[in-house]
C-alpha positions, 0 to 999 in steps of 0.5 A: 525450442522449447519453453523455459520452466519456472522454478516451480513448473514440472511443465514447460510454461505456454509460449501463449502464457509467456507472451501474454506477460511480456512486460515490455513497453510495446505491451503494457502501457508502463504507466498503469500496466494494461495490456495493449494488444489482444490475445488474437493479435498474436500468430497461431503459430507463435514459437520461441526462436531463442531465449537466453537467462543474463543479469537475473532475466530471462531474454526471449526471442519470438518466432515474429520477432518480438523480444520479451524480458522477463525477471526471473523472479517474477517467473518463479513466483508462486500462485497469488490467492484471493486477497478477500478469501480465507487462505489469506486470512488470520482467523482468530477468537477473542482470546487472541488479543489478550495483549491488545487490539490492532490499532494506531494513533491517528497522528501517526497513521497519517504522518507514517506510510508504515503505520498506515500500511500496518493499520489498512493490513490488520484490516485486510488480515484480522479483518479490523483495527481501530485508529485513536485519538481521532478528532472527535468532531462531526463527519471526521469519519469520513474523513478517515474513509478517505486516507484509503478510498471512497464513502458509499453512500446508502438510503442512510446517507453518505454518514449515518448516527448511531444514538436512540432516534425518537422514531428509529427505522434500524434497531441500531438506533436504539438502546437495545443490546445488538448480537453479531451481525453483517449490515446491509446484507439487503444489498447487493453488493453489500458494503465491504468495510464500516466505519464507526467513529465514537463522538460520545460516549458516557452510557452505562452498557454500550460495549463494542463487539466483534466475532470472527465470522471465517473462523465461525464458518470454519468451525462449522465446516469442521464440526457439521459438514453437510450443514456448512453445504447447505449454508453455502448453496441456500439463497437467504432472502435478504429484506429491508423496508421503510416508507421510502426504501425496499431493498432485497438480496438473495445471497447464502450465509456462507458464501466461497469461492469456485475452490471451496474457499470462505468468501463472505459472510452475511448473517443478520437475523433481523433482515432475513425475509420468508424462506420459502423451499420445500419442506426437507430442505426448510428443515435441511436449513433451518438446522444448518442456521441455528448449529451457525447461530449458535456457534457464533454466540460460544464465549470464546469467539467474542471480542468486546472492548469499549470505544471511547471518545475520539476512537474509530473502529475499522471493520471487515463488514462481509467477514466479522459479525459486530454487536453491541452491549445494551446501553442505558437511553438517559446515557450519552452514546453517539457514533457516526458511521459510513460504509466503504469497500475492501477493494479500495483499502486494498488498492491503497495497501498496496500502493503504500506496500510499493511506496515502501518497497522503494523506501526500504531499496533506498535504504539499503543504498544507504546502508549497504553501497553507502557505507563505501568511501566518498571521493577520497573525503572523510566521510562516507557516500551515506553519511555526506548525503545524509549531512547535505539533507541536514544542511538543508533542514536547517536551512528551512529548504522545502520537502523537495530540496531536502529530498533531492539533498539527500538522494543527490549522489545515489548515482554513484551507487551504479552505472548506467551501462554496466549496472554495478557500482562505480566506486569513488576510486574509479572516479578519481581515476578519471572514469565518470558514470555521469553520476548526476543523470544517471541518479536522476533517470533512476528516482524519475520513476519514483519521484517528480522533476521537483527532486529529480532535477536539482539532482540532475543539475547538481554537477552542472551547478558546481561548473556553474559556480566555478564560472560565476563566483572565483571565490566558489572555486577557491573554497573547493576540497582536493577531490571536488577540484580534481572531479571538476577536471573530469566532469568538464571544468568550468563553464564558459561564460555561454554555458554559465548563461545557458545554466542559469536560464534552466527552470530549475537551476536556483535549485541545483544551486542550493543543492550544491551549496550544501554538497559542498559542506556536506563532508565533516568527519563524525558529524551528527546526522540522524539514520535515514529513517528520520527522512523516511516520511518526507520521502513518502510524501513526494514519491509520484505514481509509481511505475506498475513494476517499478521497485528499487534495490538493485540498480538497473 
């Protein structure tokens, strides 16, 4: 039998390649996604013996009896480029930012996972962005690395200060104009990223700047060819010496990937050591240097702007070059720096891009199977949830109750068995989807018992207070009178004790307290983005593949 294609194969996908991706649990851990077999394992003659395409997926069934599911979007997804090379970059010159730089508030940057994912992208895209606003206090720069990874930490420390030092081992410290240049090109691996926070800054002179050293390289490749060659297969001796530290690496000023590709750049005139070659290719390379001097000093590449107190500029440190005015030395002008890595933004970018894939697929609950009617009430599934997140804010109830308020009824948005909606209709009709467990196994995979449970005890809660409060029962609407028939009617006074023994059962109380209430016409509610960070804030480690949307 042959091996279905994706969308965009000519060929047959490998029956090795299919299995070697089968997302099941028994071959992925399902909480981090590796892989737990070897690619040994599987039989030589390993075959397809049926495959079927249902509910958006592709069902295999293997000659070894195995069974894979593979979404059928994920199989026609296209090839996935290196996030650090130039085909995922936005180059630029200075003209390009004529309305502005990408940059944030620093208040917002953290309260917003969407501003933070904003800010972390102009990064990995434009190669920097620049936070404002940030207390200028000592070592807070490090506490910017932080929000998306780790410090490295050097010969100069886990922070550095950039000011005129008495007895300077770097001309960073000092008031000198700095051209564009890569830091620590002497180590190998370089620093990926540096953070320059400004403390102070009161000097006359001291402007920040940039250059985009990809779009530098690219205009070489395309102007002299044969001198972006011989930038790319040069090894450049990189040297730093102090009276403590020696450090070397040998690495190109351009250097691409196996496809040809831009890579890194590393170009720091003041650390390059003795090049020594034969003399055709000292002078192949010495012309090659100066054409990608020259080109990253042209007018129209540069980017200067001031940093001003309480501003932290982000910086892709193997992609721009970055330079600095000359300053006057009776001028106070002091940033602390530290260095991190690209690997670590780009891990937190895309948590927060998962993070916001599941926010923005409860959004589209709400706004989409919200907008039906709720159990014949006058209101509709959105607005009732939303007025018992109200409730619940106004009633100083914790993040996680307010949570669980508002997400309380998503499990009327489908069914467990026949993966569609179950409309309010069809509830009053006596047809109950268990909406109350079903909704909590589906946010499970996205938030902790702290939500979850109060949304899986709230219907049990209702049949609780029905048992245990007379009055409770009195004060009910039509509807949730006649759902309480369906969903088993009071508890008996053993079910009542059982309940009340359960963890969590204060909870689902308060929760179906303000379900209860949660059914004015044409209440005031804010849209479901008010509740958007505070939904951010309690999403758990999220499942490797795990969005939301459709139900499933």
């Amino acid at each position: 039998m042959p091996v279905p294609t994706s969308s965009t194969a000519q060929a047959p996908l490998p029956a090795f390649w299919l299995r070697d991706n089968c997302p099941c649990e028994q071959c992925r851990d399902p909480r981090n996604g590796q892989k737990l077999f070897q690619i040994t394992d599987l039989p030589e003659d390993l075959a397809l013996a049926a495959s079927t395409e249902q509910d958006g997926h592709l069902e295999v069934l293997w000659s070894d009896g195995h069974r894979s599911r593979y979404p059928l979007a994920w199989l026609s997804a296209g090839h996935r480029g290196d996030a650090r090379t130039e085909q995922d970059k936005r180059h630029w010159q200075g003209a390009d930012f004529a309305a502005g730089i990408p940059e944030a508030r620093w208040a917002d940057y953290l309260a917003d996972p969407a501003e933070r994912a904003a800010v972390l992208r102009a990064v990995q895209r434009l190669g920097f962005a620049v936070l404002r606003e940030v207390p200028a206090v000592e070592r807070q720069v490090l506490a910017v690395a932080g929000t998306f990874g780790y410090v490295r930490e050097t010969n100069y420390g886990e922070l550095f200060d950039v000011r005129v030092e008495p007895d300077p081992n770097n001309l960073a410290f000092t008031s000198v104009a700095i051209a564009p240049h890569t830091d620590n090109p002497y180590r190998d691996p370089v620093p990926t990223l540096q953070l320059l926070h400004c403390l102070e800054n009161a000097a006359v002179g001291g402007d920040s700047g940039l250059v985009d050293g990809f779009r530098a390289a690219e205009l070489l490749r395309s102007e002299a060819p044969g001198d972006f060659a011989v930038l790319t297969r040069t090894l450049v001796p990189f040297v730093f010496r102090d009276r403590v530290t020696e450090l070397r690496a040998d690495r190109p000023l351009i250097e691409t990937d196996p496809l040809g590709r831009i890579r890194e750049v590393r170009f720091n005139n003041r650390s390059i050591g003795t090049l020594r070659l034969p003399a055709a290719e000292l002078e192949a390379f010495y012309a090659a240097y100066r054409r990608f001097a020259a080109i990253t000093l042209r007018p129209e590449l540069q980017l200067e702007f001031r940093l001003d107190r309480g501003d932290c500029l982000i910086f892709d440190n193997v992609r721009l070059l970055h330079a600095r005015t000359a300053f006057e030395q009776d001028g106070s002008r002091h940033l602390q720096g530290c260095y991190a890595d690209l690997d670590s933004l780009a891990s937190t970018l895309a948590v927060l891009d998962r993070q916001n894939a599941v926010l923005d697929g409860l959004q589209e609950l709400f706004e989409g199977a919200g907008a039906e009617e709720y159990l014949g009430e006058a209101v509709t599934q959105a607005g009732h949830m939303l007025q018992a997140a109200v409730l619940a804010q106004r009633s100083g109830a914790p993040d996680h109750l307010v949570a669980a308020a508002l997400l309380h009824d998503v499990g009327h948005f489908f069914d467990a068995d026949s993966h569609r909606a179950v409309t309010g209709k069809e509830l009053m009709a006596g047809h109950d989807n268990r909406h109350s467990h079903t909704g909590a196994d589906w946010l499970a995979r996205w938030f902790g018992p702290q939500v979850t449970e109060p949304v899986r005890l709230h219907v049990a809660a209702k049949r609780y207070l029905c048992a245990v409060e007379p009055q409770y029962r009195a004060g009910l609407s039509a509807a949730s009178e006649f759902t309480l028939g369906v969903q088993g009617g009071p508890m008996t006074p053993a079910q009542a004790a059982e309940f009340a023994a359960l963890p969590g059962a204060e909870d689902a109380v308060a929760v179906r307290r303000w379900d209860d209430r949660a059914k004015e016409t044409d209440a005031a509610t804010p849209p479901f983005e008010h509740f958007r960070p505070l939904l951010a804030a309690l999403l758990a480690p999220l499942a490797v593949n795990g969005q939301p949307g459709k139900a499933s």
